[in-house]
C-alpha positions in Angstrom: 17.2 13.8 3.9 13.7 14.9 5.2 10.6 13.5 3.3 7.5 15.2 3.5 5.2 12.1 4.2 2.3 11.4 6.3 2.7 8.5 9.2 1.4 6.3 11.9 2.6 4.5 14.7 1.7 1.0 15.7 -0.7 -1.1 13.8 -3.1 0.6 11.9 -6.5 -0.8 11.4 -8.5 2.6 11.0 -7.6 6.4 10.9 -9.6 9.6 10.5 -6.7 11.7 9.8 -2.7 10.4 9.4 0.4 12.5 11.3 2.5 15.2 8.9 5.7 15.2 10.6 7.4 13.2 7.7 10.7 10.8 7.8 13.4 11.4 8.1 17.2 9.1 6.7 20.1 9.7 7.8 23.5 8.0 9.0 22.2 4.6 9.0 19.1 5.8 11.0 15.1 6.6 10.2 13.8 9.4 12.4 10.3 10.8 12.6 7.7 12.5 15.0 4.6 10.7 17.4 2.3 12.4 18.7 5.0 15.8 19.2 7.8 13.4 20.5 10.9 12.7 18.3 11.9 9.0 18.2 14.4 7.7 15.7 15.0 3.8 15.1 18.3 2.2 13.4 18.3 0.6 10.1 20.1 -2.6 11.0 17.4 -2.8 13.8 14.5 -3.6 11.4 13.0 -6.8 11.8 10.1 -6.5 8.7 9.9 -4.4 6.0 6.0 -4.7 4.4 5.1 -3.4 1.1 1.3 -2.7 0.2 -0.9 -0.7 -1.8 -4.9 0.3 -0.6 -7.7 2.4 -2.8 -6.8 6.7 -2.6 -9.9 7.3 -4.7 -11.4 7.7 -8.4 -9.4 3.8 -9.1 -6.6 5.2 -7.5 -3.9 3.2 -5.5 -1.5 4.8 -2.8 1.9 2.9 -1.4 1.9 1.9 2.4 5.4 0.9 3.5 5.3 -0.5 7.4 8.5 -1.2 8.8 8.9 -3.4 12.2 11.8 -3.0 14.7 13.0 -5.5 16.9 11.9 -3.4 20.1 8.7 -3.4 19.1 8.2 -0.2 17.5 6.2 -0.1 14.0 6.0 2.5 11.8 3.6 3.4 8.6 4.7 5.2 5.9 2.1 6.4 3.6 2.1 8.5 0.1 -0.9 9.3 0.3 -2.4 12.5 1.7 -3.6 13.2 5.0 -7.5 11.5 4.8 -5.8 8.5 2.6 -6.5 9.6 -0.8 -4.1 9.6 -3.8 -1.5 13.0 -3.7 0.8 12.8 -6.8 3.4 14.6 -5.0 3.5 12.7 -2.1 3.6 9.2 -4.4 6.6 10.6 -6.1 8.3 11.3 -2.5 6.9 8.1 -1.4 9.1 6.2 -4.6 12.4 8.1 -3.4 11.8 7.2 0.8 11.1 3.5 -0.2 14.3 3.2 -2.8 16.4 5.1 -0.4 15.5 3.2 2.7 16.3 0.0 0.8 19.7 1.4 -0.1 20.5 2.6 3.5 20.1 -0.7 4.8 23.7 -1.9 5.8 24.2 -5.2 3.7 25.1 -7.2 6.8 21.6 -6.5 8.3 19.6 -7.9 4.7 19.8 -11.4 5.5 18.1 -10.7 9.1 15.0 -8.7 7.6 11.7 -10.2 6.1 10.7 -8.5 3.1 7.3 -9.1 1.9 4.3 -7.2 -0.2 0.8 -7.1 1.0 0.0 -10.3 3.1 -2.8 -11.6 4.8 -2.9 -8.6 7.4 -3.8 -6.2 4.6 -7.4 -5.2 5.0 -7.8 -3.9 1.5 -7.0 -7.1 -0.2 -9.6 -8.3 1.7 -12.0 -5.9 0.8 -11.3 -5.8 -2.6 -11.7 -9.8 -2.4 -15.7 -9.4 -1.5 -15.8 -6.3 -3.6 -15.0 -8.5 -7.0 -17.2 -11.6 -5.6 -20.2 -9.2 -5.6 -19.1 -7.8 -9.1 -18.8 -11.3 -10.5 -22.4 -12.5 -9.0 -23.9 -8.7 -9.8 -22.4 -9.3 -13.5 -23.4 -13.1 -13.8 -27.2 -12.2 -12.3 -27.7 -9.1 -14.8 -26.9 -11.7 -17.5 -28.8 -14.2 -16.8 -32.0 -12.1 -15.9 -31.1 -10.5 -19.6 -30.3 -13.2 -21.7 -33.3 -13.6 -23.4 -32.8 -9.6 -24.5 -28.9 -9.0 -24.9 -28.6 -5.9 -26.2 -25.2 -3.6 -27.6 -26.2 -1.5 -23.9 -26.1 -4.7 -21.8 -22.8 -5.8 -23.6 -21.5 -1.6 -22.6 -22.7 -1.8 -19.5 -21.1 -5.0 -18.6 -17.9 -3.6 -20.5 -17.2 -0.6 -18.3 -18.2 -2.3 -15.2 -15.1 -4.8 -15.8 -12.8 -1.7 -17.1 -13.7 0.4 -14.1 -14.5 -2.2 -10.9 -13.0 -5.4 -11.8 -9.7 -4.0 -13.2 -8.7 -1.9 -10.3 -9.9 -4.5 -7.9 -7.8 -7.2 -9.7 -5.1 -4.9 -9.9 -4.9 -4.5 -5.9 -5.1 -7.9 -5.2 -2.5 -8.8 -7.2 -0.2 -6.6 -5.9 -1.0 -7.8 -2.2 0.0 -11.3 -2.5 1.5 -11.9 0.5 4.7 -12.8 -1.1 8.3 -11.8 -0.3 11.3 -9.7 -2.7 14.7 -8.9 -2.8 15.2 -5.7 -1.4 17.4 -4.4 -4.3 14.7 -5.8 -6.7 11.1 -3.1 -5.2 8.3 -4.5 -7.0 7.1 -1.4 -9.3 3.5 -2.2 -8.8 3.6 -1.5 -4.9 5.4 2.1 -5.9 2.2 4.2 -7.1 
């Protein structure tokens, strides 16, 4: 089966704009497109399967699935759209890829594959690391400087800035820990 879902070879630090070609699964084999050629990599060949989530916009998160073969090859798979923002139809074709690669995974190959979620290579848990440090001191400075006046505004203000900055911060890193799961057992959190 074809899915309609942007990629990118190697390691990705940074992108201006992500490939369209989509994925494609069948007989026990992931195909796709780089840069116009077709390669094509067997399931029982992967070597690292990493789950991870990043920001797509307005508290958004999008799924990032990079799979590592043992010849080196690594391959992104994003549901997001083609400048990294959240796409609602591609998140939903993003869930099916990422169950249905798991299933076509011959058992005999399981035992041989690392399965993890975020990890320390994942720049947005970094980012949203220093992003909630600068909340907390922001947050714990406007008190202080205003806690001779607290006022019902102060206490708003203070409100939504947890609701919308700390929550989806929090939110990312904890779904980046690092940590590994059983591939018939996809964390829901890391399938936006």
């Amino acid at each position: 089966m074809r899915y309609l879902l942007h990629t990118k070879s190697g390691e990705v630090r940074m992108y201006f704009r992500l490939d369209e070609d989509g994925v494609e699964l069948h007989d026990g084999q992931l195909f796709w497109s780089e840069r116009g050629r077709e390669r094509s990599a067997r399931l029982e060949h992967l070597r690292r399967v990493n789950l991870k989530v990043n920001f797509g916009g307005r508290g958004r998160l999008v799924g990032i699935m990079v799979l590592w073969f043992r010849d080196g090859t690594t391959l992104n798979v994003f549901s997001a759209d083609a400048v990294g923002r959240f796409d609602r139809q591609r998140s939903a074709t993003y869930r099916e890829f990422v169950k249905a690669l798991h299933e076509a995974i011959p058992q005999e190959s399981r035992s041989a594959i690392e399965f993890v979620v975020g990890g320390t290579n994942n720049n947005a848990a970094r980012l949203a690391g220093a992003l909630t440090l600068v909340a907390a001191v922001v947050t714990t400075a406007a008190v202080l400087w205003s806690s001779k006046n607290i006022t019902a505004e102060i206490v708003i203000i203070l409100g939504l800035a947890a609701v919308f900055l700390i929550w989806p911060l929090s939110r990312l890193l904890f779904a980046n820990t690092g940590e590994s799961y059983r591939p018939h057992r996809i964390p829901e959190d890391l399938l936006p």
